[in-house]
N, C-alpha and C positions, 0 to 999 in steps of 0.2 A: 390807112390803119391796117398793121400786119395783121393777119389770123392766130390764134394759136398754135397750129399747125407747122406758120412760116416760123414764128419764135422757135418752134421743138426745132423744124431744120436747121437752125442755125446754131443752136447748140450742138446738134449730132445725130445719130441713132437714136442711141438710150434714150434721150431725150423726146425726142419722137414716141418712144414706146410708151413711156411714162406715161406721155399727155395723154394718148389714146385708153390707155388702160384705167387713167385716172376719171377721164369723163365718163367712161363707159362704166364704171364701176358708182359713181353719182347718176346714172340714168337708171342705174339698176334696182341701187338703194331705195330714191326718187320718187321711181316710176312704175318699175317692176320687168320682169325681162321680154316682156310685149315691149316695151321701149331698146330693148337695145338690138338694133338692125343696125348693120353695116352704113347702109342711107342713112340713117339718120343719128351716126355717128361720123362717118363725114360732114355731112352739111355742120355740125355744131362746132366741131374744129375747125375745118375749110379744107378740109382736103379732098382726092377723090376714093371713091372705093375701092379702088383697085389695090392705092398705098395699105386699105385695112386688108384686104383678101390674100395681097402677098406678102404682110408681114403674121399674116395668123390662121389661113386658110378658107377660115369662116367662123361662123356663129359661135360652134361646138370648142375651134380651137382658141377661141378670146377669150369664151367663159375658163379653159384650160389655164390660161395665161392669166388668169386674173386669180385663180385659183393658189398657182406657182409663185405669183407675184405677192400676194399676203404674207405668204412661208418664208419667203425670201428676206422681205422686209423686217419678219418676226426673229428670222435667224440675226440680221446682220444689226438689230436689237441689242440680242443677247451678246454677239461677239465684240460689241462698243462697250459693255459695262468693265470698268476699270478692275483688276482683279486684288483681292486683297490677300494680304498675309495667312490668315484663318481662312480656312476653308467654309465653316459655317457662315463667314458675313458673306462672304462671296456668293454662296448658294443666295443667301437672303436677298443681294443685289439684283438676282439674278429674276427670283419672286418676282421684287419690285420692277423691272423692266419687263417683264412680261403684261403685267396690270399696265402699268404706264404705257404700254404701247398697246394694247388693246383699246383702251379707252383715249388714246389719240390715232387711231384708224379703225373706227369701230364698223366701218362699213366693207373692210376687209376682212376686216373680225366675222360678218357674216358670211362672207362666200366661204371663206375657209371653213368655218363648221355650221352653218344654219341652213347649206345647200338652199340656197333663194331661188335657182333654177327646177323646176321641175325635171326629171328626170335626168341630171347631169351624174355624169360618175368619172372623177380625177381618170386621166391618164396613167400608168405605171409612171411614165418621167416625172410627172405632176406627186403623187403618191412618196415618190423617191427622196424629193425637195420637201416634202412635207415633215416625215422622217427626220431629214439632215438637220431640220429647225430646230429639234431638240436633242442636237447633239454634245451643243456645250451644257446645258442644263444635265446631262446622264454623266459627263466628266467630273462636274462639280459634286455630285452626290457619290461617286468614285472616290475623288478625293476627301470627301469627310467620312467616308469608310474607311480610306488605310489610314485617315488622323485617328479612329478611333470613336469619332465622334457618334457616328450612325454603327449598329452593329453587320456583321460582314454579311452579303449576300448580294441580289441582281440589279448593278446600280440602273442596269435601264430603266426592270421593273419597278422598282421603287421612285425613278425620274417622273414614270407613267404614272403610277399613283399621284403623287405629289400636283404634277400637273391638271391629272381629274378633278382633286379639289378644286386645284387656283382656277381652273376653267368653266369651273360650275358656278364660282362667288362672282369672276367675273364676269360669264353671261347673263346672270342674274343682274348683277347692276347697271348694265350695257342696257337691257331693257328694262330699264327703269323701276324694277320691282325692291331695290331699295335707296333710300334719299341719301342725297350725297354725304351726311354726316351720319349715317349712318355706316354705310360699307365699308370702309375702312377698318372701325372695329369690328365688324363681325366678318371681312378677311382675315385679320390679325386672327381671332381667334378660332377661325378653322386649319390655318395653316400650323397653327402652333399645336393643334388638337391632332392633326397628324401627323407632323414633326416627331412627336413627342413618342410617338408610337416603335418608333424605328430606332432612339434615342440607345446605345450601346448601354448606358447605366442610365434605366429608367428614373424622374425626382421621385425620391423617396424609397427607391431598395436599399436592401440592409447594404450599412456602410456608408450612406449617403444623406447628406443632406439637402432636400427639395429645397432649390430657389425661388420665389415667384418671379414671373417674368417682369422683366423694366416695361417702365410704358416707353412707349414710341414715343420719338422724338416729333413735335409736330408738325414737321414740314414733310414727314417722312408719311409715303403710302402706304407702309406696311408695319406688322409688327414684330417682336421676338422671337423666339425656337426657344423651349428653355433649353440648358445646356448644361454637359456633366462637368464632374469634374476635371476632367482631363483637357476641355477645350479651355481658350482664352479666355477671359474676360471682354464681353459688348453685347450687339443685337443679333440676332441673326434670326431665319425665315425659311423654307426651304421654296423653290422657285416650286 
């Protein structure tokens, strides 16, 4: 019976790295990071120490790599969600892939921001990739500033804001502090609450007429953005 180790060699590299990163980041979750030693992340693959030592240096450079490897996964998230016509649904897309991929690797979810390690601090390279992750989420909030949609100013800053929200509803549910039918609406109506803020022709200035938002569709994990007159007609959300 192969090791999983032999399986990763025989897919390749990446594969190899994966494995490692992925057991170790389930010892860490698990156990806590008194369990993650080089030994005794060997013996649980089958390989020898050496393969972890000189693909990552040691202790300092895995917890690094586990770090990078969240970001990584978060970005190449965002860059799989299909792009739409409207810029607002797309931003919305883009919400909902962020929650969906949090809460399907939510133990990456914590190295990246819950520092599980006592005293770890990202690398610059590590910091760099961390950045990059929300590079299409600040393009999309770009683009619904030159549609008009959002009024004109810092599309990072306002990527960041937007983000602070979604990352606070969803640590919150990650740790169990609201029930599953619960979170959902009370994401919908944080995002929509500061969506709305940023909104180019706020609902209800003169000249306008306030929409209530559509309710979400129900397979969908998020909700509306209300929306002026100038954008399309659907749902949208800002990630």
């Amino acid at each position: 019976m192969s090791t999983p180790y032999q399986d990763a060699q025989r897919a390749g590299q990446d594969a190899v790295r994966t494995t490692i990163l992925d057991r170790s980041i389930d010892l860490l979750v698990s156990e806590g990071p008194a369990a993650l030693t080089m030994r005794r992340i060997a013996a649980d693959i089958g390989s020898s120490t050496k393969v972890l030592y000189t693909m990552f240096g040691g202790k300092e450079g895995l917890i690094d790599a586990l770090y990078r490897e969240g970001f990584a996964r978060l970005r190449r998230a965002q860059e799989a969600v299909p792009r739409a016509d409207d810029p607002l649904s797309h931003l919305t897309r883009l919400g909902q892939a962020y929650r969906a991929h949090a809460l399907a690797e939510p133990a990456y979810y914590r190295v990246m921001f819950e520092q599980p390690v006592p005293g770890f601090r990202p690398s610059p390279d590590a910091l760099a990739v961390a950045e990059g992750a929300f590079e299409t989420s600040a393009a999309a909030v770009g683009a619904c500033m030159e549609a008009g949609v959002f009024r004109p100013g810092d599309a990072h800053e306002l990527s960041k804001l937007l983000w602070a929200a979604s990352h606070g509803a969803v640590s919150l549910e990650i740790g169990g502090h609201f029930a599953p039918e619960e979170a959902g609406p009370r994401y919908d109506a944080l995002m929509a609450a500061v969506g709305r803020a940023f909104l180019a022709t706020p609902p209800g200035a003169a000249g306008t007429e306030a929409a209530p938002p559509a309710a979400p569709p129900p397979a969908s994990p998020a909700g509306p953005l209300p929306r002026t007159a100038t954008t399309t007609e659907g749902e949208g959300r800002p990630a």
